[in-house]
C-alpha positions in Angstrom: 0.0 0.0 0.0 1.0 3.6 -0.3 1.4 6.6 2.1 -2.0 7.8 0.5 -4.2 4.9 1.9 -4.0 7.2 5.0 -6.1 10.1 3.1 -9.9 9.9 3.2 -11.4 9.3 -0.1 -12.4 12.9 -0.4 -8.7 13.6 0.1 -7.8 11.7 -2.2 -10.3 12.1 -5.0 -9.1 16.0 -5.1 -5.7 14.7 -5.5 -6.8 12.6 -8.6 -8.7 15.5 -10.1 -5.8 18.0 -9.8 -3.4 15.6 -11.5 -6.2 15.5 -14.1 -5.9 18.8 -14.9 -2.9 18.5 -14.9 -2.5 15.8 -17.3 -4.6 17.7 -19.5 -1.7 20.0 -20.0 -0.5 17.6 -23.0 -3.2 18.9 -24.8 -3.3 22.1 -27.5 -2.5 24.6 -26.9 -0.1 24.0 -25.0 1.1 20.5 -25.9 2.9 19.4 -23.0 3.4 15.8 -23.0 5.6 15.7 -20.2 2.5 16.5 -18.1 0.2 14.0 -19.4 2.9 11.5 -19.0 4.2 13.0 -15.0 0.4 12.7 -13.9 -0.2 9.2 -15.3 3.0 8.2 -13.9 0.8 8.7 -10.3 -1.9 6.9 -11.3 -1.1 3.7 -9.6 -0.4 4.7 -6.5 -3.9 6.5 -6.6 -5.2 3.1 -7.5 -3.6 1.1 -5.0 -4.8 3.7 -2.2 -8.7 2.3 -2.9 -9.5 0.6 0.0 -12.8 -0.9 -2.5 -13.7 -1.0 -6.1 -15.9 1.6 -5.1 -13.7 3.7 -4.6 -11.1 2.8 -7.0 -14.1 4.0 -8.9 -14.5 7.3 -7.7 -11.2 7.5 -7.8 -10.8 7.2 -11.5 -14.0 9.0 -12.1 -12.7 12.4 -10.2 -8.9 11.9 -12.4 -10.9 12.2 -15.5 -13.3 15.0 -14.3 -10.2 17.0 -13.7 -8.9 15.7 -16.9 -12.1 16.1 -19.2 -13.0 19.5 -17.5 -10.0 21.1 -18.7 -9.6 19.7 -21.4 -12.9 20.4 -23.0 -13.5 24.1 -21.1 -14.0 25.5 -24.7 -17.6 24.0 -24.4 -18.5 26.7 -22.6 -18.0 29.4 -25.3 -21.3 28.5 -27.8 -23.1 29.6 -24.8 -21.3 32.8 -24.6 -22.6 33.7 -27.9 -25.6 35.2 -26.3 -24.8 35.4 -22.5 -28.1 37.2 -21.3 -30.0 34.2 -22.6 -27.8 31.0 -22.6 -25.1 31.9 -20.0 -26.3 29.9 -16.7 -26.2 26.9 -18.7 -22.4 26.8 -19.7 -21.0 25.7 -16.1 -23.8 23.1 -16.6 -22.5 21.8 -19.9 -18.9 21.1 -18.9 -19.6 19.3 -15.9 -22.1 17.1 -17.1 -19.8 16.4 -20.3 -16.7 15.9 -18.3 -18.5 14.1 -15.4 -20.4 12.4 -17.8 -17.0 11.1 -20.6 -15.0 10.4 -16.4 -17.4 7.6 -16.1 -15.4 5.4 -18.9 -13.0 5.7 -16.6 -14.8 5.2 -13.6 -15.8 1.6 -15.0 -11.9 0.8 -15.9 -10.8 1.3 -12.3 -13.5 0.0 -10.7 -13.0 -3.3 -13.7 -9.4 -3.3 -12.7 -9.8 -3.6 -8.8 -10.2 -6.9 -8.6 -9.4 -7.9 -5.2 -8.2 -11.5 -5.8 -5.6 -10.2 -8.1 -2.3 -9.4 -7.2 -1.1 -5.8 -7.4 1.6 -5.7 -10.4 -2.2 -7.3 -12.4 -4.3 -5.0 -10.8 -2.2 -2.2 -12.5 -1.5 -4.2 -15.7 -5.2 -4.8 -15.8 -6.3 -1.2 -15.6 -3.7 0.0 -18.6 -5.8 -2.7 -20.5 -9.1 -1.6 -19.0 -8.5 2.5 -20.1 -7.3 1.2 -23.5 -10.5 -0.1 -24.2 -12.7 2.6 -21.7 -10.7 5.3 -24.5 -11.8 3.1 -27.3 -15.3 2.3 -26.2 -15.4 6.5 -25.5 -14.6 7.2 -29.6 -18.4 4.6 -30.4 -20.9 4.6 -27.7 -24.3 6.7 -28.0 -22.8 7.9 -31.4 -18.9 8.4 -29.9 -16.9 11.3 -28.7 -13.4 10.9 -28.7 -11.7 14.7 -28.4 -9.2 14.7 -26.0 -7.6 11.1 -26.4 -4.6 10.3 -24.9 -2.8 10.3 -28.4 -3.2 13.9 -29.0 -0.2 14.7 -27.1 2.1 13.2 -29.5 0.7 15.3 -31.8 3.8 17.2 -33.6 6.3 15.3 -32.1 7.8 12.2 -33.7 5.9 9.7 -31.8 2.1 10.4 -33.9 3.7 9.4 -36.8 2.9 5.5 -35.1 -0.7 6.6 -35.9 -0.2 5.3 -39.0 0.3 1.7 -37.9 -1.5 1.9 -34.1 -4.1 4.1 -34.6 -5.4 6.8 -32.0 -6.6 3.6 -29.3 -3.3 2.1 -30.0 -1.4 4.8 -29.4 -3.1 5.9 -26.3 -2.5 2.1 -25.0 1.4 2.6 -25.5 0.8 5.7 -23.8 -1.4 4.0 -20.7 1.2 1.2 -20.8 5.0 3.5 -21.1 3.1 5.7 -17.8 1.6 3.1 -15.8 4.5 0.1 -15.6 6.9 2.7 -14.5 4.6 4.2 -12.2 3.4 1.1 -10.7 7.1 -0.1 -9.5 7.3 3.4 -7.7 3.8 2.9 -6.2 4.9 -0.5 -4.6 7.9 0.2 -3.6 9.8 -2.9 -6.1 12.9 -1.5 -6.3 15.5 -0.3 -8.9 15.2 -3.8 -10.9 11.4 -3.9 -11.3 11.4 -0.1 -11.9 13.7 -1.3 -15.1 11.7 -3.6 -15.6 8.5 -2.1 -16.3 10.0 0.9 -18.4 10.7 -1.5 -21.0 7.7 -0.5 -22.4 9.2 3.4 -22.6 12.1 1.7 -24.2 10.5 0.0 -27.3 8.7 3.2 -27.3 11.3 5.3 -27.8 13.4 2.7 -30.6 9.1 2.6 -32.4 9.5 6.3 -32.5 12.8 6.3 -34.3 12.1 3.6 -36.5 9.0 5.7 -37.7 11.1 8.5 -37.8 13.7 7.0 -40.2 11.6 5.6 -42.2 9.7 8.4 -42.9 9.1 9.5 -46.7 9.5 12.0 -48.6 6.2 13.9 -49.3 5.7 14.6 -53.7 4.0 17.8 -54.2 1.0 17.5 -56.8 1.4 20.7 -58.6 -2.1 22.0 -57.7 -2.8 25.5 -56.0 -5.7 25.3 -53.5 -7.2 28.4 -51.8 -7.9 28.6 -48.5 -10.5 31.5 -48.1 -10.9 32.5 -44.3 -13.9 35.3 -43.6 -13.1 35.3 -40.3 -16.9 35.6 -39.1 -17.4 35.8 -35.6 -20.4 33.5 -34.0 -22.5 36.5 -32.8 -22.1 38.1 -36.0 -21.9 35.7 -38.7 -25.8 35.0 -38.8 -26.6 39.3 -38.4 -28.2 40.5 -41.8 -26.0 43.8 -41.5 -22.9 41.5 -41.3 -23.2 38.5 -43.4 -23.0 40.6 -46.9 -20.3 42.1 -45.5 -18.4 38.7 -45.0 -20.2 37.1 -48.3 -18.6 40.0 -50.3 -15.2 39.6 -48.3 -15.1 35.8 -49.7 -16.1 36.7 -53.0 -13.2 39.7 -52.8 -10.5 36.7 -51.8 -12.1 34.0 -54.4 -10.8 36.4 -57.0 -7.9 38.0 -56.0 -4.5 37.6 -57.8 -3.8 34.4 -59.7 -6.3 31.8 -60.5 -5.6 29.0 -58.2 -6.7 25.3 -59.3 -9.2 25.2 -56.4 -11.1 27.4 -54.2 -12.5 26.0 -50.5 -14.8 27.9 -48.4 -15.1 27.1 -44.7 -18.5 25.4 -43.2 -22.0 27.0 -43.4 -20.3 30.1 -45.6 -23.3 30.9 -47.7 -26.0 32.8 -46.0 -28.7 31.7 -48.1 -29.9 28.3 -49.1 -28.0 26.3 -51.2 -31.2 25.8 -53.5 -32.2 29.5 -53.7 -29.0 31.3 -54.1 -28.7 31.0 -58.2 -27.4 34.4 -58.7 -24.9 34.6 -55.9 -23.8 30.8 -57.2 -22.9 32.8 -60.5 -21.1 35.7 -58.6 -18.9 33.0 -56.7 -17.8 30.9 -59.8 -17.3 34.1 -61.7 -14.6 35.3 -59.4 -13.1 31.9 -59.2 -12.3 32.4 -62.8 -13.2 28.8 -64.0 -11.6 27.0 -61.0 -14.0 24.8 -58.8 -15.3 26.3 -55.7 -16.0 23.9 -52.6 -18.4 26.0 -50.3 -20.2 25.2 -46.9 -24.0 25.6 -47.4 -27.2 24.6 -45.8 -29.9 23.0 -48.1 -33.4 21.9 -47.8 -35.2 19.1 -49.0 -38.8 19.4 -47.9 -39.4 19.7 -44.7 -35.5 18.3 -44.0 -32.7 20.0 -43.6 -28.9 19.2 -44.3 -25.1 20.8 -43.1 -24.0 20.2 -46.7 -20.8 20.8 -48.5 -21.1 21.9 -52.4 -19.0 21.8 -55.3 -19.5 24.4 -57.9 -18.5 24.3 -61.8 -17.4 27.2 -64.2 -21.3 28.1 -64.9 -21.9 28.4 -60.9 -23.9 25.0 -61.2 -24.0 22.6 -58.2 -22.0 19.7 -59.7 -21.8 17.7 -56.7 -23.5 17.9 -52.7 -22.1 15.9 -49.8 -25.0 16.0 -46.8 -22.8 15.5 -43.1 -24.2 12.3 -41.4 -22.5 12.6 -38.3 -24.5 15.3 -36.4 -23.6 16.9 -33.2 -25.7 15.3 -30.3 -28.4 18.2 -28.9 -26.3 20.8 -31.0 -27.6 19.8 -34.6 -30.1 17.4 -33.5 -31.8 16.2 -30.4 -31.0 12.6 -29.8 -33.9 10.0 -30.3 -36.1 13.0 -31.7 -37.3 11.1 -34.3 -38.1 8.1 -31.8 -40.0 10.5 -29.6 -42.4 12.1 -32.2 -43.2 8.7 -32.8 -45.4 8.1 -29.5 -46.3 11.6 -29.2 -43.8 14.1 -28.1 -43.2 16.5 -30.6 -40.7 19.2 -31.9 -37.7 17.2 -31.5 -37.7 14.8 -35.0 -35.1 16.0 -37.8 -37.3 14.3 -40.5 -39.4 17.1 -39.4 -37.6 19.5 -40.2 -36.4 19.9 -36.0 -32.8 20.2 -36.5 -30.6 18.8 -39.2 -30.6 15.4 -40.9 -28.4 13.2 -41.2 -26.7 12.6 -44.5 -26.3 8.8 -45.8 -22.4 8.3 -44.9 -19.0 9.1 -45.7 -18.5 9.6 -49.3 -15.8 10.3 -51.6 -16.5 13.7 -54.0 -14.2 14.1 -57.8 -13.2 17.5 -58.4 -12.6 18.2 -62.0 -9.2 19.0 -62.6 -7.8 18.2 -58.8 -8.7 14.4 -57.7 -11.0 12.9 -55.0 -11.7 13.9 -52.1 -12.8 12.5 -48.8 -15.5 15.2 -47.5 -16.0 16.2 -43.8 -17.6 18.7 -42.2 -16.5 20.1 -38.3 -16.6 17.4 -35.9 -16.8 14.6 -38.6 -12.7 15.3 -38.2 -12.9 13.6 -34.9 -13.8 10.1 -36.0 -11.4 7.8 -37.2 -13.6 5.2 -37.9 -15.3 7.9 -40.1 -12.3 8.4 -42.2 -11.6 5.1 -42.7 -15.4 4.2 -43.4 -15.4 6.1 -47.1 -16.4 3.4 -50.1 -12.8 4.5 -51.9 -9.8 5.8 -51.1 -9.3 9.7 -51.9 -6.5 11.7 -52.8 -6.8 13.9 -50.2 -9.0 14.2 -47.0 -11.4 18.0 -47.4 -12.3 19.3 -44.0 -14.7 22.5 -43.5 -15.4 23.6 -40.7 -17.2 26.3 -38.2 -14.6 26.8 -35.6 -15.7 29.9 -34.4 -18.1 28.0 -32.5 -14.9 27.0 -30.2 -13.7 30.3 -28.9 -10.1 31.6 -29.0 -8.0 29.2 -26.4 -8.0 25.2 -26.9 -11.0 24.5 -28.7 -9.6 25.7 -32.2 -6.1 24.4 -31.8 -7.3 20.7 -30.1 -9.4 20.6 -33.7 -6.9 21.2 -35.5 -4.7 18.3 -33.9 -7.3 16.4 -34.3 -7.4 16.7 -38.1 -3.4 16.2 -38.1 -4.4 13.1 -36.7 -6.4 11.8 -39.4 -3.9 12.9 -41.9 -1.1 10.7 -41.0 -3.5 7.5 -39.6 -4.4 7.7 -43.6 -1.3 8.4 -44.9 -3.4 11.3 -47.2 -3.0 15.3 -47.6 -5.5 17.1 -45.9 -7.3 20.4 -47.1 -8.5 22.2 -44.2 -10.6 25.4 -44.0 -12.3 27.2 -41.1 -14.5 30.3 -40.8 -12.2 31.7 -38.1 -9.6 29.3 -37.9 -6.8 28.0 -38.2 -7.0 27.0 -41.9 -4.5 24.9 -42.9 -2.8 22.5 -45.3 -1.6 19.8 -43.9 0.6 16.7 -45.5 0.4 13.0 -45.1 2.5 13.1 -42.0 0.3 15.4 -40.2 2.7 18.4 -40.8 1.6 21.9 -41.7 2.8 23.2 -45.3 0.4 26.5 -45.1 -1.7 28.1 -42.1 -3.8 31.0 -41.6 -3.4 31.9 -38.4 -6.8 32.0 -35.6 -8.9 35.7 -35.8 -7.5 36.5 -38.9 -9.2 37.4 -42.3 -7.6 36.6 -45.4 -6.9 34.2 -48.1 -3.8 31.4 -48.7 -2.8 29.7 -51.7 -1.3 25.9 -51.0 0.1 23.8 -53.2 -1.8 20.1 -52.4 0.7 17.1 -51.4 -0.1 13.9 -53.4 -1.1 10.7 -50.9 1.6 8.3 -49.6 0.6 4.5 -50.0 -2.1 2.9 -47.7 -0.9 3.4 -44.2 -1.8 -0.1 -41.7 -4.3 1.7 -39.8 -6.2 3.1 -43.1 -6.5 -1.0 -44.1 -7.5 -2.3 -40.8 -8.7 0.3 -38.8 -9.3 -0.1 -34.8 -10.3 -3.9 -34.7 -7.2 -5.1 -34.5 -6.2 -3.1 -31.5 -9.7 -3.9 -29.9 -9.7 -7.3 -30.1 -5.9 -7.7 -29.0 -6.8 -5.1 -25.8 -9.6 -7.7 -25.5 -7.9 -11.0 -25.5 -5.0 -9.3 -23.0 -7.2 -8.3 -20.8 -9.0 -11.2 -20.1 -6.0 -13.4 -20.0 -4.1 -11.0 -17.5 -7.4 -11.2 -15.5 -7.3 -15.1 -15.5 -3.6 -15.9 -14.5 -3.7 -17.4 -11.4 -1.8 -15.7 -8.6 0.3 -17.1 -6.0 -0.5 -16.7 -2.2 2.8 -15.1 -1.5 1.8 -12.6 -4.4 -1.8 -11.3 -2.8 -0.3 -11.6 0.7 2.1 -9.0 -0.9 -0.8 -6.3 -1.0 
């Protein structure tokens, strides 16, 4: 046991949740792994400490509260947008998200503390058990996996394994090089068992420079792409004295200086309806000059509405029309809406035209003259499984996206990571545009060629990388890593242990 099994659980528990905010230092902004990696590295002696699974439970649950609540504290800027009315409910929000994602990790530790197991498993046990608890967190009741563990590596050698592990096998090495380590200081083994368990640091660290040396070099295609940023703030970009003044801004950038090959407008940038805006239509594909024009629209289809991306020809016709299909929970839709109106309570279905519908899936979009692209819009970005769900393999991934929805600190910045992400897990380019920022192009190993920088109007012509071959993860995707967290888990949690082992705890 450790000195801490002399705190009260209420002691302890505020312990966990300031090392979870601590943790979530590794996080954009400010990206410091070290953090994540010093507060895991206490996590077993907070473990051991549980005098229950109980509290083992609570335990975990207040580490990820801490964790989750500063890492997702941009959730409270939507309702800033209008203060007077919306305001009360922001402290509301974040506690009931981060209370609500700790529980994943309420269920690991309390899955882990399995009091017939000896303490070296108990700790082995609950690396496996967050692995999948981070996995599970990315599918259930439609997914939501922003702040994994594996965003810390992101721009430092070690993300480029995202392109054999994925995000849940990268956040297991990440559970696994933290945990070993800071179980042998938790019990008290010794110098040889601490050695012992950073093994997994070591192959860690030799992964990261095979990756590294391996690593190819990226062909350009020879295409310019646009990146036209209104910079539209929330509370103004809906205002019918503002939005012609940032409609004629992204006309103004569309045709300024030389024709590029491609022009890509952020999410929801036309303030009309994709089906009634004809003349303006004309107006944007005359100032591209002949060069496709990939704009975010909303569009109606009786009573139904869709967060759609379009791609417009020379003549300013719609030549093509992906429809988003993975919504935001209670923010585009309300969940089971369509369930409720069913038996009677109404003003919640999308088909109704309460909230937006979902599109049919992921779906890969040709642009004349540049390739195929892999369409997603905002928070599709997050999902992995998304990405690696499209019926073809693109060229290049195309992200739109609203971010002025996320405020100016993390929010933004832990997007953009995210879409980094995808990029090398695919192996594929990624075109990235957003109303406020940070617009980007970003190559197949997640690095950024050409940025707009956050708050700032204006336009940036990139030249688009070509794709590197399939990476490991784009051809097998998470199942792998599932099913081996899966099988080690439940033979860890079946090896018999010696007396001398449990009378050890």
């Amino acid at each position: 046991m450790t000195f801490l099994s002399g705190w009260r659980l209420w002691q302890r528990m505020a312990l966990a949740a300031a090392l979870g905010v601590i943790a979530a230092l590794g996080l954009a902004p400010t990206s410091i792994w070290v953090a994540t990696i010093a507060a895991l590295l206490t996590v077993p002696a907070l473990f051991q400490a549980a005098r229950s699974r109980g509290q083992a439970a609570w335990t975990g649950w207040a580490f990820a509260t801490g964790y989750f609540g500063h890492a997702l504290v941009w959730i409270v800027e939507p309702f800033m947008v209008d203060v007077a009315r919306h305001g009360w409910m922001a402290p509301f929000a974040l506690g009931l998200i981060a209370g609500g994602l700790a529980l994943f990790w309420a269920a690991a530790f309390a899955l882990a503390a399995m009091p017939w197991r000896g303490a070296e498993q108990r700790i082995l046990l609950l690396a496996l058990a967050l692995g999948v608890a981070e996995c599970a967190r990315g599918y259930v009741f439609s997914g939501f996996p922003w702040a994994g563990l594996a965003q810390i590596w992101v721009g430092t050698d070690a993300s480029l394994l995202l392109a054999w592990s994925g995000p849940n096998g990268l956040a297991l090495i990440t559970l696994l090089v933290a945990l070993l380590p800071g179980a042998a200081l938790a019990l008290g083994r010794g110098g040889a068992a601490l050695l012992l368990r950073c093994l997994p640091a070591v192959a860690f660290g030799l992964a990261i420079a095979a990756a590294d040396s391996g690593r190819p070099d990226i062909a350009m295609s020879g295409k310019t792409v646009r990146l036209v940023q209104p910079n539209a703030p929330q509370h103004q970009k809906w205002d019918p004295d503002w939005y012609p003044v940032f409609l004629e801004r992204k006309i103004e950038f569309t045709g300024a200086g030389p024709r590029p090959d491609m022009v890509v407008w952020p999410e929801s940038a036309l303030p009309y309806w994709l089906e009634r805006a004809g003349p303006v239509l004309q107006e944007i594909a005359d100032a591209a000059r002949g060069a496709p024009v990939v704009i975010g629209a909303n569009r109606a289809s009786g009573p139904r509405i869709f967060n759609s991306m379009a791609v417009l020809g020379p003549g300013g016709d719609v030549d093509q029309v992906y429809d988003k299909h993975h919504l935001v929970p209670f923010g585009e839709y309300v969940p089971f809406g369509d369930l409720l109106e069913r038996i009677g309570i109404s003003g919640f279905a999308s088909r109704d035209g309460q909230g937006f519908s979902s599109g049919p899936g992921p779906a890969v979009i040709r642009i004349a003259g540049i390739g195929a692209a892999l369409p997603l819009i905002c928070y599709e970005a997050v999902f992995p499984q998304d990405v690696n769900g499209a019926p073809d393999r693109p060229d290049f991934l195309l992200q739109l996206t609203n971010d002025a929805w996320f405020g100016t600190w993390s929010g933004p910045y832990q997007h953009l990571a995210q879409a980094r992400m995808r990029a090398i897990e695919q192996g594929l380019p990624m075109v990235r545009v957003a109303n406020t920022g940070v617009s980007a192009m970003i190559d197949p190993l997640g690095r950024i060629t050409t940025a707009i920088p956050l708050n700032q109007a204006g336009y940036a012509d990139a030249e688009l990388p070509l794709p590197l071959a399939p990476t490991a993860y784009s051809q097998t995707g998470d199942l792998p890593v599932v099913l081996a967290m899966l099988v080690l888990l439940i033979g860890v949690a079946r090896i018999p242990v010696r007396p001398a082992a449990i009378n050890s705890d």
